[in-house]
C-alpha positions in Angstrom: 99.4 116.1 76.3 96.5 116.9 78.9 94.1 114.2 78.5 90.5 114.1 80.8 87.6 112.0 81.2 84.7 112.2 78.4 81.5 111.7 79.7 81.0 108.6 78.7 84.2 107.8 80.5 82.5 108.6 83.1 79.1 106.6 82.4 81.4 103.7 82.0 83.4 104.0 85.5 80.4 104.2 87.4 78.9 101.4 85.7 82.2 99.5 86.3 81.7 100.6 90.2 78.2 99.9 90.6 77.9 96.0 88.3 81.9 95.4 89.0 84.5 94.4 86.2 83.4 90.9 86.2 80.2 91.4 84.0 81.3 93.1 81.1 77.9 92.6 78.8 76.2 94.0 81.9 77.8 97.1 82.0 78.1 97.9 78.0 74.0 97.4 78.4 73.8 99.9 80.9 76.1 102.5 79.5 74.5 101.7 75.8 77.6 101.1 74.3 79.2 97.5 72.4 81.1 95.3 74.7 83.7 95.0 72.3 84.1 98.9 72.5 83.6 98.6 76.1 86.3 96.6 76.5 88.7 98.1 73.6 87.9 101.2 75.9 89.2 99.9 79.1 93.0 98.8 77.6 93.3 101.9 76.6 92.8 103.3 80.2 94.5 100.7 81.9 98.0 101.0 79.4 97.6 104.9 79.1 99.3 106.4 82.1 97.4 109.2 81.9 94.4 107.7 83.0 96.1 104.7 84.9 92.8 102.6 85.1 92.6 100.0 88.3 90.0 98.0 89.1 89.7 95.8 92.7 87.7 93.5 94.7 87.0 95.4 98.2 87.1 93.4 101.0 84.4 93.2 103.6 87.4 92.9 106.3 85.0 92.8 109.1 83.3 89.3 107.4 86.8 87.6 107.7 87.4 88.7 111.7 89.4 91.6 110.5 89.4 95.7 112.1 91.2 98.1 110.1 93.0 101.1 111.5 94.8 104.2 110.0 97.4 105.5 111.3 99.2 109.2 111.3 102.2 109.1 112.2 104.8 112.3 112.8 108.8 110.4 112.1 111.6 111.7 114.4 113.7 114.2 111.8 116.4 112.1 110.1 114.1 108.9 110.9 111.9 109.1 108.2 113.0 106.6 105.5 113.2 104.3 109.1 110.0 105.0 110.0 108.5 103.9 106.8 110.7 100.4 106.3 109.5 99.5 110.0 105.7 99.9 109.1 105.4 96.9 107.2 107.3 94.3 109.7 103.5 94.0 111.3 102.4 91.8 108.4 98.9 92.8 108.6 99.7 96.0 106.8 97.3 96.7 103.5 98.9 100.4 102.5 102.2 102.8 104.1 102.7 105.4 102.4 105.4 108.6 103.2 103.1 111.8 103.8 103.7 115.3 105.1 101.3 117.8 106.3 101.5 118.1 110.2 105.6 117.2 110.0 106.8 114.6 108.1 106.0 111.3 108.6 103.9 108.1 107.6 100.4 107.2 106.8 99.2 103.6 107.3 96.3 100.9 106.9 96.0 98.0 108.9 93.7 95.1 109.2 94.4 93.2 111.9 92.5 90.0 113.8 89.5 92.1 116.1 91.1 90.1 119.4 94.5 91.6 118.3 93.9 95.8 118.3 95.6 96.5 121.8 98.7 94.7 119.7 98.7 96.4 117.1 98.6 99.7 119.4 101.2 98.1 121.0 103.8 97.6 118.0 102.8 101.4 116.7 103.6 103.1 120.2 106.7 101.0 120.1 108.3 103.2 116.9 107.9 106.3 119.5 109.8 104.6 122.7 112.1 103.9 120.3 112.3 107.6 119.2 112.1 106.5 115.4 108.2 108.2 115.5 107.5 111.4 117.9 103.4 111.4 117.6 101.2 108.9 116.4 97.5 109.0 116.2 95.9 105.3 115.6 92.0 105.6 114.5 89.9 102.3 114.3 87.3 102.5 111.1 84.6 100.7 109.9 85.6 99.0 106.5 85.9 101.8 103.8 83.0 102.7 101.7 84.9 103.4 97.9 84.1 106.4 96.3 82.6 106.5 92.5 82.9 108.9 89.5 79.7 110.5 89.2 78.4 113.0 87.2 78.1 115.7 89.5 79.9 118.3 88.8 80.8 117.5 85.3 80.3 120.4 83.4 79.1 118.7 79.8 80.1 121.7 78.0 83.6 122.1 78.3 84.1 118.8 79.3 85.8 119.1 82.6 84.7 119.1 86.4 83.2 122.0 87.8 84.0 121.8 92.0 81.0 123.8 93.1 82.3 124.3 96.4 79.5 126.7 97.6 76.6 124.5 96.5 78.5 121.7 98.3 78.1 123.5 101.8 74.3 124.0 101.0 74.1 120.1 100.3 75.6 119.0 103.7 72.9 120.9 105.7 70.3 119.4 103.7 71.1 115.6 103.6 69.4 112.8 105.4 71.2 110.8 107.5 70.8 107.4 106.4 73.9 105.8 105.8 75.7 102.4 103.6 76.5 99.3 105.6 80.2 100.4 105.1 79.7 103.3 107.5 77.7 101.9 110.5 79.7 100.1 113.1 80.0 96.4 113.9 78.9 94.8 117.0 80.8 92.0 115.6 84.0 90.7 113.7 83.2 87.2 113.2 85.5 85.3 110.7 83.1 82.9 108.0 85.8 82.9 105.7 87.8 79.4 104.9 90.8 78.8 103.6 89.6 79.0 99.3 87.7 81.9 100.6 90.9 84.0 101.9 93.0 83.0 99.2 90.1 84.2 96.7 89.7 87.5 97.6 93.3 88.2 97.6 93.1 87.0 94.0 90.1 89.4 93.5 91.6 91.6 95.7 94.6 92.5 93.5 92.7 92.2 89.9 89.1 92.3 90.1 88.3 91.4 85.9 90.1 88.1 87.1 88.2 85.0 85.8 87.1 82.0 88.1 89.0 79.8 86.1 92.2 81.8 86.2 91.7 81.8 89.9 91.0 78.0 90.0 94.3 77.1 88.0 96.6 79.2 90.3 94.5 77.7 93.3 94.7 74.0 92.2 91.4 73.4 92.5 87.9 72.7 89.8 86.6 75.6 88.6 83.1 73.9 90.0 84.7 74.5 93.3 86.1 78.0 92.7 82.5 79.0 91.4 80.3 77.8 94.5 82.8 79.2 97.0 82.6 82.6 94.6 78.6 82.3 95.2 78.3 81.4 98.5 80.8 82.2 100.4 82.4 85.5 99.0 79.0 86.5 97.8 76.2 84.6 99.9 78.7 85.6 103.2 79.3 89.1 102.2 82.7 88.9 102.1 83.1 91.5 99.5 82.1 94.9 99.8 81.9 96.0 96.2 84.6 97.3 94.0 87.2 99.9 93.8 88.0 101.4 90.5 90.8 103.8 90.3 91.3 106.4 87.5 93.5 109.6 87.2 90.7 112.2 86.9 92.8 115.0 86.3 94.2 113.2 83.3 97.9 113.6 83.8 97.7 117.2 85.8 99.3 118.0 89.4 96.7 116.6 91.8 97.3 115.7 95.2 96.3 112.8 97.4 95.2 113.3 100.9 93.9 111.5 104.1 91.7 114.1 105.9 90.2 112.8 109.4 87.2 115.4 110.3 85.4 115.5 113.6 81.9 116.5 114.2 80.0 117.8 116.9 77.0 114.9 116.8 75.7 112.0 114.9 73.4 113.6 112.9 76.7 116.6 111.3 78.8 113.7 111.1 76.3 111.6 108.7 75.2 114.3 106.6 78.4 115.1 105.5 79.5 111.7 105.2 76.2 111.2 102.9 76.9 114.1 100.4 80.4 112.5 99.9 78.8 109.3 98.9 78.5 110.9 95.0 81.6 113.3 95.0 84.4 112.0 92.0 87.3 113.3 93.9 86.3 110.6 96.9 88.5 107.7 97.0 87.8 106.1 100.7 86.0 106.8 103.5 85.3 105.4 106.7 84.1 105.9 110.1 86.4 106.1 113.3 85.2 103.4 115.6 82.9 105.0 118.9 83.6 108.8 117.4 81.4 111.1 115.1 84.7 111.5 113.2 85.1 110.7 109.3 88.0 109.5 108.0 88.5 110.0 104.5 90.9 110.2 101.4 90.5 112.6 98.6 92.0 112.9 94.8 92.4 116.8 94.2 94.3 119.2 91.8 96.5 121.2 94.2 94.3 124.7 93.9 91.2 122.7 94.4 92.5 120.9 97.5 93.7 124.5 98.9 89.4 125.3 98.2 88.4 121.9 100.1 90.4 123.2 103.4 89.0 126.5 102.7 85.3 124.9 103.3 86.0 123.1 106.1 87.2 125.9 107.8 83.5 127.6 106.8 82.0 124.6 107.8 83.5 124.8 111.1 82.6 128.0 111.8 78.8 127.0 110.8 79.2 124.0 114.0 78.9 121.6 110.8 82.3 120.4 111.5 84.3 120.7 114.6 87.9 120.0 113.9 90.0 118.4 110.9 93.6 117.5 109.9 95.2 115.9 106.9 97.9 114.4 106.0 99.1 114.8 102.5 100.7 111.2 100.6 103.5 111.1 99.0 103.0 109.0 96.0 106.6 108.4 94.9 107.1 106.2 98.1 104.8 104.3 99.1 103.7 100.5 98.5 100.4 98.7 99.2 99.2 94.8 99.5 96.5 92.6 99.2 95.3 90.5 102.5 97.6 87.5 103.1 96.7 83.7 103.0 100.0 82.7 104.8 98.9 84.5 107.9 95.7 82.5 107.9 96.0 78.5 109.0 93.5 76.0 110.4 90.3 78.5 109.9 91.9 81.4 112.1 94.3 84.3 111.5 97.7 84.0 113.1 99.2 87.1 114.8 102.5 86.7 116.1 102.8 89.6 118.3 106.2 88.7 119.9 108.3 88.4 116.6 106.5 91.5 114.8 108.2 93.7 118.2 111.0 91.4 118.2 112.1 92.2 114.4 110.8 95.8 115.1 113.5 96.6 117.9 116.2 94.1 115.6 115.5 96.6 112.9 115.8 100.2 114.7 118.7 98.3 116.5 120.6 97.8 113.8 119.8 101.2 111.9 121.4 103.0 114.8 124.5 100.9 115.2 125.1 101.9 111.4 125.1 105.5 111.6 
């Protein structure tokens, strides 16, 4: 049975987004509603598969001395399923995912130590000299700014979104240019994380309505201690960026999920668009390609509607609001994702072991090709 988002579903997401999962009075105040109903609200979306309800901690990567990058790329044919199982030997993978779009291929999300991106580079150009990958196109981001469920272009009368395309054109044009922390560039990546810190957030990381003394018990440490790293190091060092919260928004129609890099011809294009996405429920990600006036950003549509996004960028491009775009579309069935990774951070520093990630790389395609 199709089932969609209510309005107040939607009051309550944002609310979710905005306060985060972990103050659950906070956000039944704001959306006017029990907590008890609140909360008997939010099994039901997290059990229901047509809503599928997931909420996380973000992580400020570039707090703990981490750059992320996403990565496109094209598999040789009959390399695919290869191309995917290699992805994940560099250990600083968050997300790989099979997509298609361009050619069939891969889609990836690293964040790895700053001192460490010519490495990374490195291992990814490696997959083509060994002829598993054919193209690849690497782009360094900012961290990701998450998107939230708004009401915008909810139509309270029927009850369902209304994608006004047309208007959406009119907005970009007319947006300021002021942009989140998320989206402005780093002059630094200092690390001023710890050890409790890093193995926090992944806690957070993977369930963000965990409780600080759930955390403390699987840490083996006081809950006094888990608490004033929580305030002042994860909070008073900004090493969380906010929350994500994940919901089908289609209920359980086709959609489609899709990384979309767009180019711009200046600053001032590439942050007015980027602003009038800041508000736009089918938003999931976003983030800024390091030294470039180019957006890179993930979207949630229903096929017909993603077929009317490339539509408007193709208007927009002949306006000189955009200059170029591609996509990349994910396929869901086969992909896998994970949090940040204590183990790979010892003695206050992350360790990246460059040799034995190419090592077990070239072991790996090695071996694939001498079973054939």
């Amino acid at each position: 049975m199709h089932k969609e988002l209510t309005k107040l579903d939607i009051k309550m997401l944002r609310a979710l987004w905005e306060i985060g999962p972990r103050n659950l009075s906070k956000v039944a105040q704001k959306v006017g509603i029990h907590r008890r109903t609140l909360e008997s609200r939010i099994e039901h979306m997290k059990s229901d598969p047509r809503f599928f309800l997931r909420m996380h901690t973000s992580v400020y990567h570039t707090n703990i001395g981490l750059r992320k990058a996403v990565v496109f790329l094209e598999a040789n044919p009959g390399m695919e399923q290869l191309l995917f199982d290699c992805l994940p030997i560099n250990q600083f993978w968050l997300y790989v995912c099979r997509s298609y779009g361009m050619g069939e291929g891969c889609t990836a999300v690293y964040a790895v130590p700053a001192e460490h991106c010519h490495e990374l580079e490195e291992f990814i150009y490696e997959l083509k000299r060994l002829d598993v990958a054919r193209d690849v196109h690497i782009y360094w981001s900012t961290c990701f700014q998450g998107g939230r469920i708004t009401l915008n272009w909810f139509d309270n009368k029927s009850g369902r979104w209304a994608f006004a395309w047309d208007e959406w054109v009119k907005e970009v044009q007319t947006q300021k240019t002021d942009l989140p922390q998320t989206l402005v560039e780093s002059k630094s990546y200092v690390n001023r994380g710890d050890e409790i810190d890093i193995k926090m957030l992944e806690n957070l990381e993977y369930d963000a309505t965990r409780n600080l003394t759930e955390i403390a018990r699987d840490l083996g440490i006081s809950r006094q201690l888990a608490r004033f790293h929580y305030k002042e190091h994860l909070l008073g060092r900004n090493l969380i960026e906010g929350f994500e919260v994940f919901v089908m928004r289609y209920g359980n129609s086709p959609s489609l999920m899709v990384y979309f890099t767009i180019t711009f011809h200046g600053y001032e294009t590439f942050a007015k668009f980027a602003r009038s996405l800041l508000d736009k429920f089918f938003v999931l990600t976003m983030g800024k390609n390091l030294g470039e006036n180019c957006l890179i950003v993930e979207v949630f549509l229903p096929p017909e509607e993603f077929r009317r996004f490339v539509e408007v960028l193709s208007t927009m491009t002949k306006m000189k609001l955009v200059k170029s775009y591609s996509y990349a579309i994910q396929d869901l069935g086969i992909r896998c994702r994970q949090t940040i990774s204590p183990p790979l951070f010892k003695r206050g520093s992350w360790v990246y072991d460059h040799e034995n990630f190419i090592e077990a790389l070239r072991h790996k395609v090695s071996n694939s090709f001498q079973g054939e």
